[in-house]
C-alpha positions in Angstrom: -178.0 -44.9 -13.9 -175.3 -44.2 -11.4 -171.9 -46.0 -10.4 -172.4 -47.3 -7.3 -168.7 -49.5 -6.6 -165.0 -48.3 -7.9 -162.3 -50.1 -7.5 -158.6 -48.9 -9.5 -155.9 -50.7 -9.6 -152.4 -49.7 -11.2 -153.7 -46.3 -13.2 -150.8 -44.0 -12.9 -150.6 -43.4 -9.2 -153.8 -45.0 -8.0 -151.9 -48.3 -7.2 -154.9 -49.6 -5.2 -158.2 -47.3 -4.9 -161.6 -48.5 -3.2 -164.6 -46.0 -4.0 -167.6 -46.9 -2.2 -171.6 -45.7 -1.9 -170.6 -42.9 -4.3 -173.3 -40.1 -4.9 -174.7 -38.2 -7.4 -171.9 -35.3 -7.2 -168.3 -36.2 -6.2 -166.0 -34.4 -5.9 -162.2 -34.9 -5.7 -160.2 -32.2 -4.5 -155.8 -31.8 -3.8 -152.7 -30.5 -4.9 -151.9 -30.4 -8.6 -150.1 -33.9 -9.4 -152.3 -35.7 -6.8 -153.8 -38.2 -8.6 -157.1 -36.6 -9.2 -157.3 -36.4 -12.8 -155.8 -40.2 -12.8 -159.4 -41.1 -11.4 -161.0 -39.7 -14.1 -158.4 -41.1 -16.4 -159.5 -44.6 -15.2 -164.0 -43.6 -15.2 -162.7 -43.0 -18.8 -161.2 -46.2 -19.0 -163.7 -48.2 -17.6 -166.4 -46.3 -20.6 -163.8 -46.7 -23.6 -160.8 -49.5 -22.9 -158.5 -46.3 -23.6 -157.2 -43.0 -22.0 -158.6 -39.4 -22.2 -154.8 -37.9 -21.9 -152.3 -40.5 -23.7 -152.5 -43.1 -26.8 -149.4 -44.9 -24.7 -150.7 -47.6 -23.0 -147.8 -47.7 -21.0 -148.3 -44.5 -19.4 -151.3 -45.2 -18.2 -150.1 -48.0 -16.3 -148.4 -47.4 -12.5 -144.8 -47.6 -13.3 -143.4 -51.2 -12.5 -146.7 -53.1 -13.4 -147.3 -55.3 -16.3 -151.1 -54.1 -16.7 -154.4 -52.1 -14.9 -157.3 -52.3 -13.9 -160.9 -50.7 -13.1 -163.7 -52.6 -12.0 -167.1 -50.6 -11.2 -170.8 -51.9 -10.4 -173.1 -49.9 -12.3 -176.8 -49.9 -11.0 -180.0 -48.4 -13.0 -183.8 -48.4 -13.1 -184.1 -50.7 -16.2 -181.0 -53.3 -15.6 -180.7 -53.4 -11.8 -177.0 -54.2 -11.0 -174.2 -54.8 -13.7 -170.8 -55.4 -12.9 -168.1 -53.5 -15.3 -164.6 -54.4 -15.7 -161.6 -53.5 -18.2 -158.1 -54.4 -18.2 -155.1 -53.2 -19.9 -151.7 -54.1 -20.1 -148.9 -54.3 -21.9 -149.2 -57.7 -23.4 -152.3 -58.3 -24.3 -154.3 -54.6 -25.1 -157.9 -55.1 -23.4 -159.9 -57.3 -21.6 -163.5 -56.3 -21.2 -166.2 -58.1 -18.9 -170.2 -56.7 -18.7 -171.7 -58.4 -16.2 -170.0 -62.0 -15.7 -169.0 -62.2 -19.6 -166.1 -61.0 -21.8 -166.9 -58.8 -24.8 -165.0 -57.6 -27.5 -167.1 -54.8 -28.5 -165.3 -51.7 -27.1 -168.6 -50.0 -28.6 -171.1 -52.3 -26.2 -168.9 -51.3 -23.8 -169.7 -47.9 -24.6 -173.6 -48.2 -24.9 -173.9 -49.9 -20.8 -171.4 -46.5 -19.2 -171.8 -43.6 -21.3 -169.0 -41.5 -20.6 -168.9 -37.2 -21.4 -165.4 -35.7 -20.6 -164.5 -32.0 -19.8 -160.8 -30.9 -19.4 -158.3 -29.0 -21.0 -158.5 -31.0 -24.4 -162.0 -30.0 -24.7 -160.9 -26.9 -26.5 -159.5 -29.1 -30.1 -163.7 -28.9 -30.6 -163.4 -24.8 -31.1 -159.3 -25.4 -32.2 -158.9 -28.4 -33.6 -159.8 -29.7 -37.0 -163.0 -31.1 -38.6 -162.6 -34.7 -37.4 -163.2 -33.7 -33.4 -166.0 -32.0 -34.4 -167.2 -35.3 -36.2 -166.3 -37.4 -33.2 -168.1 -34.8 -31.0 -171.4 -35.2 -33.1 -171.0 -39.1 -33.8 -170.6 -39.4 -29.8 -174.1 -38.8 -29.2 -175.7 -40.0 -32.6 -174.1 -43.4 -31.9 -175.6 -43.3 -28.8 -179.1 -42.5 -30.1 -179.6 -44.4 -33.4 -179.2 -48.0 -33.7 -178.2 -47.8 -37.1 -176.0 -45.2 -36.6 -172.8 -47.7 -35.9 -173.7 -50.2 -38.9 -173.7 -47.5 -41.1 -170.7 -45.8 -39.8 -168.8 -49.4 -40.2 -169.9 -49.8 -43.7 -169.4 -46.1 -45.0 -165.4 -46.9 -43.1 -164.8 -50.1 -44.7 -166.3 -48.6 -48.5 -164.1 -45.8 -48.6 -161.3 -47.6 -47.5 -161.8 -49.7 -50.6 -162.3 -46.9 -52.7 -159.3 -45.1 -51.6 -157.0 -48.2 -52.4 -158.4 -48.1 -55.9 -157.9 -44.4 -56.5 -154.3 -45.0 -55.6 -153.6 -47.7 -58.5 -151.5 -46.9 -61.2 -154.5 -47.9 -63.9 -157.9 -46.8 -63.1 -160.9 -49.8 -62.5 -163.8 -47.8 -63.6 -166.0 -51.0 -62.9 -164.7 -52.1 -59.2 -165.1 -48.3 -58.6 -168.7 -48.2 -60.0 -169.1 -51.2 -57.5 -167.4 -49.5 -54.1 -169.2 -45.8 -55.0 -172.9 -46.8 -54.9 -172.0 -49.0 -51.9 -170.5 -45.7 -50.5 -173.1 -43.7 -51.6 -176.0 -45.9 -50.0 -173.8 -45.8 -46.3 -173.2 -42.2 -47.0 -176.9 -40.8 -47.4 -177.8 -42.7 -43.8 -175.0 -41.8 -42.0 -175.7 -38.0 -43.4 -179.5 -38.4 -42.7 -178.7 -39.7 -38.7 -176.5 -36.9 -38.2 -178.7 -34.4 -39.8 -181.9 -35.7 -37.8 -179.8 -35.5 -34.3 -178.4 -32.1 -35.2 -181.8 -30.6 -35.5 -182.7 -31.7 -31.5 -179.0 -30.7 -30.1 -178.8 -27.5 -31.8 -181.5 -25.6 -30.1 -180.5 -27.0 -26.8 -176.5 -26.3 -27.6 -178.2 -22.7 -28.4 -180.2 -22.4 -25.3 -177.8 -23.6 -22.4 -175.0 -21.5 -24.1 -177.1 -18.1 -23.6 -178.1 -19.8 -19.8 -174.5 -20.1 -19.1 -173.0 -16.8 -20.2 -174.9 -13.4 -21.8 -171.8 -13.3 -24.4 -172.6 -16.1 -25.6 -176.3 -15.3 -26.5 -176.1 -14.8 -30.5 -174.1 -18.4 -30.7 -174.9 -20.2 -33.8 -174.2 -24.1 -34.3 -174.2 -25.4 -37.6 -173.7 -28.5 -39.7 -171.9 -29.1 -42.9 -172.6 -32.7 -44.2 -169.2 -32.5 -46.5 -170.7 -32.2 -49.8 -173.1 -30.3 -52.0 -176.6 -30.4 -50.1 -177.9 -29.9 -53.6 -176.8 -33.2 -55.0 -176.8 -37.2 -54.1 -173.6 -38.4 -53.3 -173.5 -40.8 -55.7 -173.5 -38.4 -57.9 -170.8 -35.7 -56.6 -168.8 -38.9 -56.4 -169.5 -39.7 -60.3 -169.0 -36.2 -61.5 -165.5 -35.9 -59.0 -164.0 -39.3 -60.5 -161.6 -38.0 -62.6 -160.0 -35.5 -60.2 -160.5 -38.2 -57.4 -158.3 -40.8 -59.1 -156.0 -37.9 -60.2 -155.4 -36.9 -56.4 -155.8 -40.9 -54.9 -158.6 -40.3 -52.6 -162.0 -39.4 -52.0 -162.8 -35.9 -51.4 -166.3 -35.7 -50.2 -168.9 -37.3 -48.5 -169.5 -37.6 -44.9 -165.9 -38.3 -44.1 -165.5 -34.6 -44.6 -168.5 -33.3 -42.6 -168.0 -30.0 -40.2 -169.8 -28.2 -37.3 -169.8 -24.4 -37.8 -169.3 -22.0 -34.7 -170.8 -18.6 -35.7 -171.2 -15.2 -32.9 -172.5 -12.2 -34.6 -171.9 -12.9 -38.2 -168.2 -14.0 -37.8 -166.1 -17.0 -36.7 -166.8 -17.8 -32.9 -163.1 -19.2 -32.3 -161.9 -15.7 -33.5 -164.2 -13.3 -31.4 -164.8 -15.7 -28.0 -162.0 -15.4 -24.9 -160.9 -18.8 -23.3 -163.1 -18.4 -20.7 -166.2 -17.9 -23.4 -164.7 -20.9 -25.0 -164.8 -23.1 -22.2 -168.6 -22.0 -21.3 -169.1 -22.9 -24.9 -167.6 -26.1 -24.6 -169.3 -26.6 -21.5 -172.9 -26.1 -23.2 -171.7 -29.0 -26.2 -171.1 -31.1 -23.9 -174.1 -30.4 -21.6 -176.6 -30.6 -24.6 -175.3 -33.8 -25.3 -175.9 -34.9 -22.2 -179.0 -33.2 -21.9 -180.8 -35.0 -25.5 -179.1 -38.6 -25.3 -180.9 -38.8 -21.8 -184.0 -37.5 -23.0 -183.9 -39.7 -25.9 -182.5 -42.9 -24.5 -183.9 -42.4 -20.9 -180.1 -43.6 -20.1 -178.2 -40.7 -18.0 -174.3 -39.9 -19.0 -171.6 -40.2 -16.3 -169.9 -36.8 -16.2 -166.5 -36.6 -16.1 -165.5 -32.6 -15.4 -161.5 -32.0 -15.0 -160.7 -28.7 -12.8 -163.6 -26.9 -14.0 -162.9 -23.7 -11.6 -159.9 -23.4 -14.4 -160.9 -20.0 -16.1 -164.0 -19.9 -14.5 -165.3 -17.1 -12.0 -167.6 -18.7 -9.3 -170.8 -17.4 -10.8 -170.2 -18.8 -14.4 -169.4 -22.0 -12.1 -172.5 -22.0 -10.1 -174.7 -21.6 -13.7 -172.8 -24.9 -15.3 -173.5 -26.7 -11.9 -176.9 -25.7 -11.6 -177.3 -27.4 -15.7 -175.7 -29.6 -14.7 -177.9 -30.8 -11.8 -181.1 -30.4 -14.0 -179.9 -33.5 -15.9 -180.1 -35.7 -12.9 -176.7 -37.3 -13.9 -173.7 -38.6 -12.2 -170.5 -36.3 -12.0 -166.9 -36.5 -10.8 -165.4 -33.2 -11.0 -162.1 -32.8 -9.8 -161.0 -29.1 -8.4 -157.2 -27.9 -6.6 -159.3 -26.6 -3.6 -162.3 -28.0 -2.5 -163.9 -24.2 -1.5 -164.3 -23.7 -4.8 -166.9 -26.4 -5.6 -168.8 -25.7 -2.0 -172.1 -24.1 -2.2 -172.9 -24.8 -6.0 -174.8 -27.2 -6.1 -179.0 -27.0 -5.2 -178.9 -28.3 -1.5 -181.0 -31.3 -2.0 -178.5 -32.5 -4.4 -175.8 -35.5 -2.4 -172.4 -34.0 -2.6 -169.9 -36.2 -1.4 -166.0 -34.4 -1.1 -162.8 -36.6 -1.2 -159.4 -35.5 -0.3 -156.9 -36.9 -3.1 -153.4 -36.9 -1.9 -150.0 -38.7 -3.6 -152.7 -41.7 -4.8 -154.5 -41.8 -1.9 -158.5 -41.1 -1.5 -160.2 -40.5 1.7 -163.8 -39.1 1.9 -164.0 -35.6 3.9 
């Protein structure tokens, strides 16, 4: 699967942008400020009906506009061509069309262009809390498991419920009899689909984390489903009622669930520089890659953001040669253009453009 036609309209500085017969590996190179990382701002878009850097609609949006725009034709082995196309603006929030016909879904949106993106935030996954882990891990589960979604629907909508009836003044012991079993039942499968996928990406997380960087040999992923493995959830939730209603939420299940980072015995964030943490980060993201492809047979597009950033060229040349064993679609954005040449295998189709004030032109 591979993007064959981009056209941007109105993203930041991108006021009109025409990408054509794009290849495998493209890069965009130019000064800082450029518009470089706007194109991958609006690849983002056209995967997720939002941005990668700002909640603000607004911002995304060339000043003086009203709304934007990315249109894309996607081709693949199994679908042939599909035409992709999401709007925002200011009025009216999104407008999604797959292949002639508007949608609402922003998640079937997300199952025709799967989108993986590497820049600077990527760090929250070793920094931040337990929720970007989650969304890390649900990424590529919901991207795997049909019933992954359902049950992550239900489980949101049940503890939602639950929540509201912790936070009354007079506790309902049978409405909350009724909302925990139904949270329960969502729980166990939304723990059991995160379990199963954890058990194929850790080894690969594992294993392209020692490829990448000898430091990093020794690095342990692991997963903590958010209560006591021991027990059913339906009954941690029973036996944590009292102290539950007492506090006005729920305080486990899979709404708390964590991935562990461990290097020789101790805490990875604590021990690993920012360079080890970004080869680290790299290796998440390319296992992801690497098992929703095998799984799905669908490839990811790659979206990489200045990736010579606290990189050395040979720690560079081992991500781009991962990279180019998953036989998916990149755009990789660098200041200089020298420091992407000569990483990739040479039957791989590199194409180079020059990004300058909002304007693209292939080199």
């Amino acid at each position: 699967m591979r993007l064959e036609r981009v056209n941007i309209t109105a993203v930041r500085n991108l006021q009109s942008v025409q990408l054509q017969n794009l290849a495998q590996i493209n890069v965009f190179y130019g000064a800082n400020g450029s518009g470089k990382t706007s194109v991958l701002e609006a690849l983002y878009l056209l995967g997720m009906a939002r941005s990668f850097r700002t909640p603000h609609v607004k911002a995304l949006i060339t000043r003086g506009q009203n709304g934007c725009t990315v249109y894309a034709e996607r081709v693949s082995k199994a679908s042939g061509r599909l035409g992709l196309g999401v709007t925002r603006d200011l009025a009216a929030g999104y407008q999604i069309r797959i292949g002639g016909r508007t949608v609402t879904s922003i998640a079937e949106l997300a199952s025709c262009l799967p989108v993986l993106c590497l820049n600077a935030d990527s760090f929250s996954v070793f920094l931040g809390g337990p929720a970007v882990r989650r969304k890390y891990l649900d990424w590529s589960v919901f991207h795997v498991e049909q019933e992954f979604y359902p049950a992550w629907k239900k489980y949101q909508r049940c503890i939602k419920q639950r929540n509201t009836l912790l936070r009354r003044d007079k506790l309902d012991r049978k409405s909350l009899a009724v909302w925990s079993a139904e949270l329960a039942e969502a729980g166990e499968l939304l723990n059991a689909l995160r379990e199963k996928h954890f058990l194929g990406l850790k080894p690969l997380f594992e294993d392209i984390a020692g490829r990448l960087s000898a430091d990093l040999k020794g690095l342990e992923i692991r997963y903590n489903r958010g209560w006591d493995a021991s027990r059913p959830l339906g009954d941690v939730l029973s036996g944590s009622l009292e102290l539950d209603f007492e506090r006005g939420y729920t305080q486990t299940g899979p709404h708390r669930a964590d991935l562990k980072f461990r290097l020789c015995g101790g805490e990875a964030a604590a021990s690993l520089s920012r360079g080890q943490m970004k080869l680290a980060v790299c290796a998440l993201t390319l296992a992801q890659g690497r098992l929703v492809g095998g799984m799905t047979e669908r490839s990811c597009l790659y979206l990489v953001d200045d990736l010579p950033a606290e990189l050395d060229a040979r720690h560079r040349a081992s991500f781009c040669e991962i990279l180019s064993e998953l036989e998916t679609q990149v755009f990789i954005t660098s200041v200089e253009a020298a420091d992407l040449e000569g990483m990739w295998p040479e039957a791989q189709k590199v194409k180079m453009f020059h990004v300058e004030q909002g304007e693209i032109k292939e080199a």
